[in-house]
C-alpha positions as CSV (number, residue, x, y, z in Angstrom):
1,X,0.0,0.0,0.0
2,X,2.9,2.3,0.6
3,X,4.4,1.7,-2.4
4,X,1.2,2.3,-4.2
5,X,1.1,5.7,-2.8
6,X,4.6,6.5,-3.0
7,X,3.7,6.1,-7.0
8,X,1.0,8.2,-6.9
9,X,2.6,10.9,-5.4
10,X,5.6,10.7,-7.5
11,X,2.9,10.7,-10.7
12,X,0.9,13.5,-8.9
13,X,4.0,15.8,-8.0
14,X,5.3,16.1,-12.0
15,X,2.4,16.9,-14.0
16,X,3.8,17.7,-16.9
17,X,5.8,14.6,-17.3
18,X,2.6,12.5,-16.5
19,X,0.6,14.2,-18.6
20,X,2.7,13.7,-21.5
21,X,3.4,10.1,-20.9
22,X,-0.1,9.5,-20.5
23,X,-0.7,11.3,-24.4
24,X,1.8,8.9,-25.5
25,X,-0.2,6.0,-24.6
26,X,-3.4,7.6,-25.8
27,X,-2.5,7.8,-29.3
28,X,-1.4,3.9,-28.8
29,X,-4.8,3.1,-27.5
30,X,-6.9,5.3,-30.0
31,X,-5.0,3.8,-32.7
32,X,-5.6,0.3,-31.6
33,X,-9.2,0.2,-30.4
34,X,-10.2,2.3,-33.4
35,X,-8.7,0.4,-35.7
36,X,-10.0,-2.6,-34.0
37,X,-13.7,-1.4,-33.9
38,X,-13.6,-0.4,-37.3
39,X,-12.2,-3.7,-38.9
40,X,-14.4,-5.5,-36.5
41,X,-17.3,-3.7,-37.7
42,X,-16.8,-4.1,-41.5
43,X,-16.3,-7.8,-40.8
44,X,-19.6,-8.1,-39.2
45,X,-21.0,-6.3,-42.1
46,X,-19.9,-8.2,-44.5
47,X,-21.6,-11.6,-42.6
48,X,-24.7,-9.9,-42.0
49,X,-24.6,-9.1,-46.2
50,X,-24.4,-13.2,-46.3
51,X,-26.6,-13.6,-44.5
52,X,-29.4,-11.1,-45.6
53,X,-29.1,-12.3,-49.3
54,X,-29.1,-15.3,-48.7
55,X,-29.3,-16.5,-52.4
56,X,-27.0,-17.9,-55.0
57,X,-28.0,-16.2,-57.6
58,X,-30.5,-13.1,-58.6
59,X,-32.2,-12.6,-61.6
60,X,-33.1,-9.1,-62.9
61,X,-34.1,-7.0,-65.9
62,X,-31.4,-6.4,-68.5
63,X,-32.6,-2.8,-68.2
64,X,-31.7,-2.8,-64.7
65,X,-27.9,-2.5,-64.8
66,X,-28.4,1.0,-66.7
67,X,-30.8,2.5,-64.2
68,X,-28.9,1.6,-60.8
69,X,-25.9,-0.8,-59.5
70,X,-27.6,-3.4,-57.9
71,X,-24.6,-3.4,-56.0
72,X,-25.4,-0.1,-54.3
73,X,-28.7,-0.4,-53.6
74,X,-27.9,-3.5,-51.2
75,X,-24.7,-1.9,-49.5
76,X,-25.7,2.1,-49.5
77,X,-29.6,2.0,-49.7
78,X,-29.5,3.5,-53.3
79,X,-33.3,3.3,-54.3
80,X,-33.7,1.7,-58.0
81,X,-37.4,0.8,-59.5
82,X,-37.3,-1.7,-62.5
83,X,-39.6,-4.7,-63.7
84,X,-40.3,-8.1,-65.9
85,X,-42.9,-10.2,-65.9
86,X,-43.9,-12.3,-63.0
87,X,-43.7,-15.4,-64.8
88,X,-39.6,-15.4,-64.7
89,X,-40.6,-16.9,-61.5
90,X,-42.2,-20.0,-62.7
91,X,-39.7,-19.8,-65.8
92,X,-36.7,-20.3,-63.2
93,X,-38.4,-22.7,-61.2
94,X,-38.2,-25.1,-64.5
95,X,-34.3,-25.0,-64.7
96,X,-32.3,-27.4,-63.8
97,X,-30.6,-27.0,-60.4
98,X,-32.4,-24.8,-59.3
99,X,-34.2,-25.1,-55.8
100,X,-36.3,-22.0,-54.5
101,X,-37.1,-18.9,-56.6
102,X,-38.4,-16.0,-54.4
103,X,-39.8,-12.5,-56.7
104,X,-39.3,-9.2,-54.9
105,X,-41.3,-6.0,-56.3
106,X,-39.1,-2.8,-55.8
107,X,-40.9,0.4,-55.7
108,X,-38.7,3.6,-55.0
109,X,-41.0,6.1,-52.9
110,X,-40.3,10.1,-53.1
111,X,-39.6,12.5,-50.6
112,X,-42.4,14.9,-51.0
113,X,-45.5,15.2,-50.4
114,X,-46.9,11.7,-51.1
115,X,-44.2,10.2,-48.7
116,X,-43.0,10.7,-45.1
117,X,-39.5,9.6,-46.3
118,X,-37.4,8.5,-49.3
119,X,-37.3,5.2,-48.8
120,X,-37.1,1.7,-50.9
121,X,-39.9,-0.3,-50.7
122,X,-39.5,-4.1,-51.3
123,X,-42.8,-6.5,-51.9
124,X,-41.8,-10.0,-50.7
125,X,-44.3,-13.2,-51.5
126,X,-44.2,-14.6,-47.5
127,X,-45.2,-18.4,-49.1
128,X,-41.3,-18.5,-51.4
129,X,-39.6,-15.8,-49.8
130,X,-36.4,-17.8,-48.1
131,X,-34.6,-14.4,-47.4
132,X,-36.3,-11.5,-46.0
133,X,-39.4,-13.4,-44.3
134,X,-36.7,-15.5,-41.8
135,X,-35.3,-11.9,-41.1
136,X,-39.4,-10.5,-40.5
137,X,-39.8,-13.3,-38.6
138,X,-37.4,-12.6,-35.7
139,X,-39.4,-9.2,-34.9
140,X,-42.7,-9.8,-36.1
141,X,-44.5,-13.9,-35.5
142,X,-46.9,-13.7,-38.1
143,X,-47.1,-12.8,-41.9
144,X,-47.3,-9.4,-42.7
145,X,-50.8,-8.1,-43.5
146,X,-52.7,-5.8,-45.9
147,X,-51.3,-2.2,-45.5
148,X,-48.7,-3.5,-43.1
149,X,-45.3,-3.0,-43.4
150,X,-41.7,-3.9,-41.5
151,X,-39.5,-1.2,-41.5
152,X,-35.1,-1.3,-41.4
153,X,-33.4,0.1,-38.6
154,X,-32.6,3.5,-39.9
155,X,-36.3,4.3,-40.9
156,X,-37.4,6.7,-38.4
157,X,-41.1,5.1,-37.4
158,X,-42.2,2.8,-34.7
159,X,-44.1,0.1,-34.4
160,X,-47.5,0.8,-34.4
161,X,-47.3,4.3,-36.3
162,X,-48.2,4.7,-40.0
163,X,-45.9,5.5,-42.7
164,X,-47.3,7.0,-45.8
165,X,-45.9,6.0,-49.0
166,X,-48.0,7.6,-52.0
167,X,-50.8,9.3,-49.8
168,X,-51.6,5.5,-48.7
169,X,-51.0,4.9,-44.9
170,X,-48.8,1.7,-44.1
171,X,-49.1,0.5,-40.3
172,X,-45.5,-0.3,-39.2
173,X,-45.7,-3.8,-37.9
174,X,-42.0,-4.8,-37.1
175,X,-38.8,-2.8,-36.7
176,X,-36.2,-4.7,-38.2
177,X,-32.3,-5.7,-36.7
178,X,-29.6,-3.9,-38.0
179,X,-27.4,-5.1,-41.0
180,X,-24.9,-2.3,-41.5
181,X,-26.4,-2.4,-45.2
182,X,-28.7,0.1,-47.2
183,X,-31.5,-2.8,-46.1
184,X,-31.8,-1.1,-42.6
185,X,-33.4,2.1,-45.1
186,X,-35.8,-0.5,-46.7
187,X,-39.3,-1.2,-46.2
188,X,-40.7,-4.6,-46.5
189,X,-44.4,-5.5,-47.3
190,X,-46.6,-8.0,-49.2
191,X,-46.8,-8.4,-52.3
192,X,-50.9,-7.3,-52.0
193,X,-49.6,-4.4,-50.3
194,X,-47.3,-3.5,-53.2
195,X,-49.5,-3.8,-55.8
196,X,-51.8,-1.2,-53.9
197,X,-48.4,1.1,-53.6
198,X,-48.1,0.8,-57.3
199,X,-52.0,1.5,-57.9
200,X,-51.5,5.0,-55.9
201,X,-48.3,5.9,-57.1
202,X,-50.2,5.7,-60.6
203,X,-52.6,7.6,-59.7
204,X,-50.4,10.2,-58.5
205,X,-49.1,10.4,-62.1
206,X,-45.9,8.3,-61.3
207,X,-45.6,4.8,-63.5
208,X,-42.9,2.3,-62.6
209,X,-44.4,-0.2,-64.4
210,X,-43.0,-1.3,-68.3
211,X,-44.5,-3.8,-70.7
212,X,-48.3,-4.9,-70.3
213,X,-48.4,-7.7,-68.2
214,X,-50.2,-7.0,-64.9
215,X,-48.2,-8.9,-62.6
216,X,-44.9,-7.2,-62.5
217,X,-41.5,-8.2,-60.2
218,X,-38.3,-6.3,-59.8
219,X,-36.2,-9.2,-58.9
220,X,-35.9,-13.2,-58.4
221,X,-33.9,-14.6,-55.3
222,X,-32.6,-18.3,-56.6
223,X,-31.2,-20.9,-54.6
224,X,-29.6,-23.1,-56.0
225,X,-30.0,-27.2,-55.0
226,X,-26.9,-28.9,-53.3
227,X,-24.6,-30.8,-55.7
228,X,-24.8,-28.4,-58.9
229,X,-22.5,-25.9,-59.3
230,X,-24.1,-22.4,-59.2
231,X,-22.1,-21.4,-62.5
232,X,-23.8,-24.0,-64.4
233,X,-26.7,-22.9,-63.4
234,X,-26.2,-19.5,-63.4
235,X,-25.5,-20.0,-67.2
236,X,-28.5,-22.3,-68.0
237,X,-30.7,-19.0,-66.3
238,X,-28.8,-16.6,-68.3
239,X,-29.6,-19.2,-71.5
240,X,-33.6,-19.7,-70.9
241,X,-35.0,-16.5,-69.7
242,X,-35.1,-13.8,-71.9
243,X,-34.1,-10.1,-71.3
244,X,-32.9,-11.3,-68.1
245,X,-29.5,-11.2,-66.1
246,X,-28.4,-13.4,-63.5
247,X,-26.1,-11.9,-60.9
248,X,-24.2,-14.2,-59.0
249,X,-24.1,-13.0,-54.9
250,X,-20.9,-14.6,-54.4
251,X,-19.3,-12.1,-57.0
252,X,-20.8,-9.2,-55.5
253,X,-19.9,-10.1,-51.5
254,X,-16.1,-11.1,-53.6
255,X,-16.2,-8.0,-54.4
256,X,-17.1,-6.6,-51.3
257,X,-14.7,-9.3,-49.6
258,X,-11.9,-7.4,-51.2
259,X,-12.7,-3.8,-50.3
260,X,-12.6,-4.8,-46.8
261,X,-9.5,-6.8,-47.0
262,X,-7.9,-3.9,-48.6
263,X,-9.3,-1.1,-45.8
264,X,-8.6,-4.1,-43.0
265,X,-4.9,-3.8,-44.4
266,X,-4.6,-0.3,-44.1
267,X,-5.6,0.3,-41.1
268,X,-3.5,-2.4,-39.4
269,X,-0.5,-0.8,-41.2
270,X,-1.7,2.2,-39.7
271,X,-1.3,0.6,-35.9
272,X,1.8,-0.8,-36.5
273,X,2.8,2.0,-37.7
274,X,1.2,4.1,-34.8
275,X,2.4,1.6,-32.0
276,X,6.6,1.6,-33.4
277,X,6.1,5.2,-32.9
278,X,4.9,5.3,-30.4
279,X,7.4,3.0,-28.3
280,X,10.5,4.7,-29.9
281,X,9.0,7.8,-28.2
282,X,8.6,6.4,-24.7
283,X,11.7,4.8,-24.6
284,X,13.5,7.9,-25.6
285,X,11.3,9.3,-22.9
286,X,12.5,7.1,-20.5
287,X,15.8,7.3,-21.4
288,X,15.5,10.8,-20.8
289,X,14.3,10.4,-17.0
290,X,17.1,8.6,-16.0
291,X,19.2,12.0,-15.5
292,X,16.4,13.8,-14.1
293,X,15.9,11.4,-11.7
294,X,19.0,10.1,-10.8
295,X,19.2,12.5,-7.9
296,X,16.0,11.9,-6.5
297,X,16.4,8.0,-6.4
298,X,19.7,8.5,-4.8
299,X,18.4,10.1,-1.9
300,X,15.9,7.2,-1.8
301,X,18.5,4.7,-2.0
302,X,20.2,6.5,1.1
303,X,17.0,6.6,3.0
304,X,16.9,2.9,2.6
305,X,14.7,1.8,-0.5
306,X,16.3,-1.6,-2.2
307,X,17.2,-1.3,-5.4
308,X,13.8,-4.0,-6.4
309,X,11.8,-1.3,-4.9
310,X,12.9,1.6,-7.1
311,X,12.6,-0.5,-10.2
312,X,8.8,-1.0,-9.2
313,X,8.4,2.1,-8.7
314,X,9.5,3.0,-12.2
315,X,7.7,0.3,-13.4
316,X,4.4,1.3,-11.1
317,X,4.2,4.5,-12.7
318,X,5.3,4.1,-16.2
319,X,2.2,1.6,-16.3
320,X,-0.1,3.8,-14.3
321,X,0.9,6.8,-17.1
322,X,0.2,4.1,-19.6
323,X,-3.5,2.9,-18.4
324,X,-4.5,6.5,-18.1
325,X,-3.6,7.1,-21.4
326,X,-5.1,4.1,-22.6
327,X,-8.4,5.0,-20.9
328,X,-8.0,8.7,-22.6
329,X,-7.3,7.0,-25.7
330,X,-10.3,4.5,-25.5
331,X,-12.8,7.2,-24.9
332,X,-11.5,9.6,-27.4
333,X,-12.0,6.6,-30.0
334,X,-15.4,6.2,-28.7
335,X,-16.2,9.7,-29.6
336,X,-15.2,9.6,-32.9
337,X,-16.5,6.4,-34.2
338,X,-19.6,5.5,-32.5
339,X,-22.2,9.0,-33.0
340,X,-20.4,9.0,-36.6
341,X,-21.0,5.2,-37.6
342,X,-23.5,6.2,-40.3
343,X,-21.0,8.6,-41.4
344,X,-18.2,6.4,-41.8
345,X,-20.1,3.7,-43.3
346,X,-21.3,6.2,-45.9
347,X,-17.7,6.9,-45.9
348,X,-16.4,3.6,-46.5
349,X,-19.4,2.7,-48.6
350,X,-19.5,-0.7,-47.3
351,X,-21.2,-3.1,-45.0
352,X,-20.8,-1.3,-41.2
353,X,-22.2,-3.1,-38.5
354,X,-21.2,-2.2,-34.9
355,X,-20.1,-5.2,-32.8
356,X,-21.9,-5.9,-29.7
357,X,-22.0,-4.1,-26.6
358,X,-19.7,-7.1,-24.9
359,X,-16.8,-7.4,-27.2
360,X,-16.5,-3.5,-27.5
361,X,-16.1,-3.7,-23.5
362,X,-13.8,-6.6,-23.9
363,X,-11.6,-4.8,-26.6
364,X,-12.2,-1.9,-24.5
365,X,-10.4,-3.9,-21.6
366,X,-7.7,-5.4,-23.4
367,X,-6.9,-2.1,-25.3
368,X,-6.3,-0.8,-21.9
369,X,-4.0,-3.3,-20.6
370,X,-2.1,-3.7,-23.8
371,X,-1.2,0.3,-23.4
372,X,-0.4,-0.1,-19.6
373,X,2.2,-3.1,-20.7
374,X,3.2,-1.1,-23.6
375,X,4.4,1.6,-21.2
376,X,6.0,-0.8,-18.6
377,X,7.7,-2.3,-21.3
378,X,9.2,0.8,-22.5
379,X,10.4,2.0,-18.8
380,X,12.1,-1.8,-18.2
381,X,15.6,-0.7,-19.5
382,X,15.2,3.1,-17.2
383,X,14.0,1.1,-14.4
384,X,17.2,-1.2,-14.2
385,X,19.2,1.6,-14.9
386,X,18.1,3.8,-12.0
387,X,17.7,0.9,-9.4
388,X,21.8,0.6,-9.8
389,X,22.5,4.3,-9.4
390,X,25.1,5.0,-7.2
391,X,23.9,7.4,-4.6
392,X,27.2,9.1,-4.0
393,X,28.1,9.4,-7.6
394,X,24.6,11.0,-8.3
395,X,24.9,13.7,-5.3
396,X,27.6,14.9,-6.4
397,X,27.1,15.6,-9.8
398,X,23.7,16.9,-8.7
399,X,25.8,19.8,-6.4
């Protein structure tokens, strides 16, 4: 216990010297539990993608390519309306290899008067629907009805309030879990429900329907069955259906994949960068003590202290400077990322999902430790080298 407050003292008598020991650290732990939440965070976005699609392949319009990257309007929430006949559906079914075919009817909503957001409004067929429905069903234990809708995240309406897309009011039945995607801007309804949506934007003098058929889709979710390759079939779909591209998921989550590798590389450059840095400047730090306290561990030394005790003490406070800074550090990296996490993922313009509240506390944790070695580590070589001052030697060169 003395020791303990003989270190605090010593930390609490030079200021200056704390406090800039303590920065050191806290660039080391902002650097490193930044970094960490942010490649953590793209990871789990890029598994909640994978899991949200959820298909092997999709099929859509030629058209649809020109009007928006499908890409996009998965990872940023870009809204895209384009159609082809609902029959695909059925046509899909027919090919080889191919398991489950879902339809999904887009309709992008405008921010004006008709609508109490911008939005993207997906229709989903609950009875094939194998990727959106298992995501419903986690908030919401029933089908969605008539008029009803389940909204992403990032919409700003509750469960139990309306939203009004085209002057029609939608009940919101379900808030949804976060995916770190442009799905958490999405709404999801029926497919009765979207063909009233389309009906009223008509009437309000807006068509997103093309061709004459009445049943119209935007897209086809295809799983494939096990023990066919998805290429093969992917090339028998692109064969048989007409005025139709299929889009294999795995190329678009490859492509994702290597965004994220390539950020994820960066940024651990960018620690190890951070952290070399960072120890080169408290061991010249430390190396720079030893003179200015030679004289003061001299006099301890004559009062008695062993020469274990004074290396403790070094080693005490250097790792008391560094948990302060880490804790500095720490919060200063919670400012920044988590009130701005919509901003960097629109930044990044990837998949950004937030890890849970228990592993940010656990990096949180470690984060702090690692700085508090990180600065006992640095002091190891001043500590041996004051514990075997000589305190005559130093006394006089101090007068």
């Amino acid at each position: 216990m003395k020791h303990f407050s003989l270190t605090l003292r010593n930390l609490i008598r030079r200021p200056g010297r704390t406090a800039a020991l303590a920065l050191l650290t806290a660039f080391l732990a902002l650097a490193v539990f930044g970094g960490s939440v942010v490649i953590l965070s793209l990871r789990s976005g890029l598994q909640s993608l994978e899991a949200r699609l959820g298909a092997d392949i999709i099929l859509v319009p030629s058209e649809a390519q020109s009007k928006v990257s499908f890409q996009n309007m998965f990872l940023q929430g870009t809204t895209g309306a384009f159609y082809m006949d609902a029959a695909v559906t059925e046509q899909a079914m027919a090919v080889e290899g191919v398991e489950k075919a879902a339809p999904q009817t887009f309709l992008a909503s405008l921010k004006a008067d008709c609508c109490s957001v911008k939005i993207q409004v997906i229709g989903i067929d609950p009875a094939r629907d194998f990727t959106v429905q298992p995501w419903i069903a986690r908030s919401l234990s029933r089908e969605l009805g008539e008029d009803e809708v389940a909204v992403g995240c990032k919409v700003e309406a509750d469960v139990g309030e309306s939203l009004r897309i085209y002057d029609r009011n939608c009940r919101v039945a379900a808030r949804l879990e976060p995916t770190g995607t442009g799905l958490d801007t999405a709404v999801y309804c029926s497919m009765d429900t979207m063909g009233t949506l389309l009906a009223a934007a008509e009437e309000k003098g807006i068509s997103h329907r093309i061709g004459s058929g009445d049943e119209m889709i935007s897209a086809v979710y295809v799983k494939v069955k096990d023990g066919y390759d998805i290429g093969e079939v992917n090339s028998r779909l692109t064969g048989r259906l007409r005025k139709v591209t299929a889009v294999r998921t795995r190329n678009m989550i490859t492509g994702v994949s290597d965004s994220l590798a390539g950020i994820s590389r960066t940024v651990t450059v960018l620690i190890a960068a951070v952290w070399a840095l960072a120890m080169i400047i408290l061991l010249l730090a430390f190396g720079g003590m030893i003179r200015e306290r030679a004289r003061e561990f001299a006099v301890l030394r004559l009062a008695g202290a062993s020469r274990g005790m004074l290396a403790r003490t070094v080693l005490a406070e250097s790792a008391l400077c560094g948990l302060l800074g880490g804790v500095i550090g720490i919060g200063a990296a919670a400012l920044l990322l988590f009130p701005f996490a919509g901003l960097i993922e629109g930044a990044l313009k990837l998949p950004y999902l937030m890890p849970g509240g228990g592993t940010i506390l656990g990096l949180a944790a470690g984060t702090a430790l690692l700085a508090a070695a990180a600065a006992a580590l640095a002091s190891m070589a001043a500590a041996y080298r004051l514990s075997r001052v000589d305190p005559g030697t130093a006394l006089r060169e101090g007068n």
